[in-house]
N, C-alpha and C positions, 0 to 999 in steps of 0.2 A: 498137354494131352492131345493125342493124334486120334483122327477118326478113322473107319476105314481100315484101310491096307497096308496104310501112312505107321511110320514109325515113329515116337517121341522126337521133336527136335525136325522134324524133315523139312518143315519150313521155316525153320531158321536155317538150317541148312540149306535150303536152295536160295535164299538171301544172300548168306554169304558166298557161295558160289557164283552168284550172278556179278554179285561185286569186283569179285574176284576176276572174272571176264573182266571184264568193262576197264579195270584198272591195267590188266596188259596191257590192253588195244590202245589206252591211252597211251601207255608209255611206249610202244611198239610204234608210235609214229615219228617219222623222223624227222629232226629239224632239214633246214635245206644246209646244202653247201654247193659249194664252189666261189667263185666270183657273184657278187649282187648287182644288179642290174642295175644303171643309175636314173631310169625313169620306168615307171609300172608298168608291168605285161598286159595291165589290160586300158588303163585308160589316160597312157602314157605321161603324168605326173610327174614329175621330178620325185625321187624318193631320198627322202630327207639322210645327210652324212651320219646323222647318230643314229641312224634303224639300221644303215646298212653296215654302219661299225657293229650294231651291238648283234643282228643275225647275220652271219657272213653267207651269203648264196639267196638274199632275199628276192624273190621277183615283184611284189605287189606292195602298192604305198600300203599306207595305215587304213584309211578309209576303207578300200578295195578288200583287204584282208579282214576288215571288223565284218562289211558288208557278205563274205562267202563264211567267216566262222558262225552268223547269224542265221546259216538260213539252213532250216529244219531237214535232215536227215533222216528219211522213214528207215528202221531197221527191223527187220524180223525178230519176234520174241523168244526164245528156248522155252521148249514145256519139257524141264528134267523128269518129271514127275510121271507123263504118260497118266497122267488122271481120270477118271471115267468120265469126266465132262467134257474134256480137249476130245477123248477118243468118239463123244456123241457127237461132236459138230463135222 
């Protein structure tokens, strides 16, 4: 049941649409290529034969790379909706 303005369904529908984002962007990133460096771009490591066999264009050991996919990303939210609360603040 929708309150308001809101149609049946509109917020599962901006659920799934938000998902739906998110699932591109993930896939829209691209692996590296080229040649793999054989010691880390950032804190020049030796970067182990089976990382750089198994991603071809790798720049950053294991560590380096857990340490930058770790750390928190602020992204701005989408209001599909245009709601009377979003438009109050």
């Amino acid at each position: 049941m929708a309150g308001g303005w809101a149609k049946d369904g509109a917020v599962s529908e901006q659920i799934e649409a938000s998902i739906a984002d998110e699932l591109k962007r993930l896939q829209s990133r691209k692996a590296p290529v080229g040649d793999s460096l054989t010691h880390c771009a950032e804190c020049e490591e030796p970067i182990p034969e089976a990382r750089r066999t198994a991603l071809p264009g790798v720049k950053l050991c294991l560590d380096c790379q857990q340490e930058r996919d770790s750390r928190f990303v602020a992204r701005g939210g989408i209001n599909r909706r245009g709601s009377k609360d979003s438009q109050l603040k």
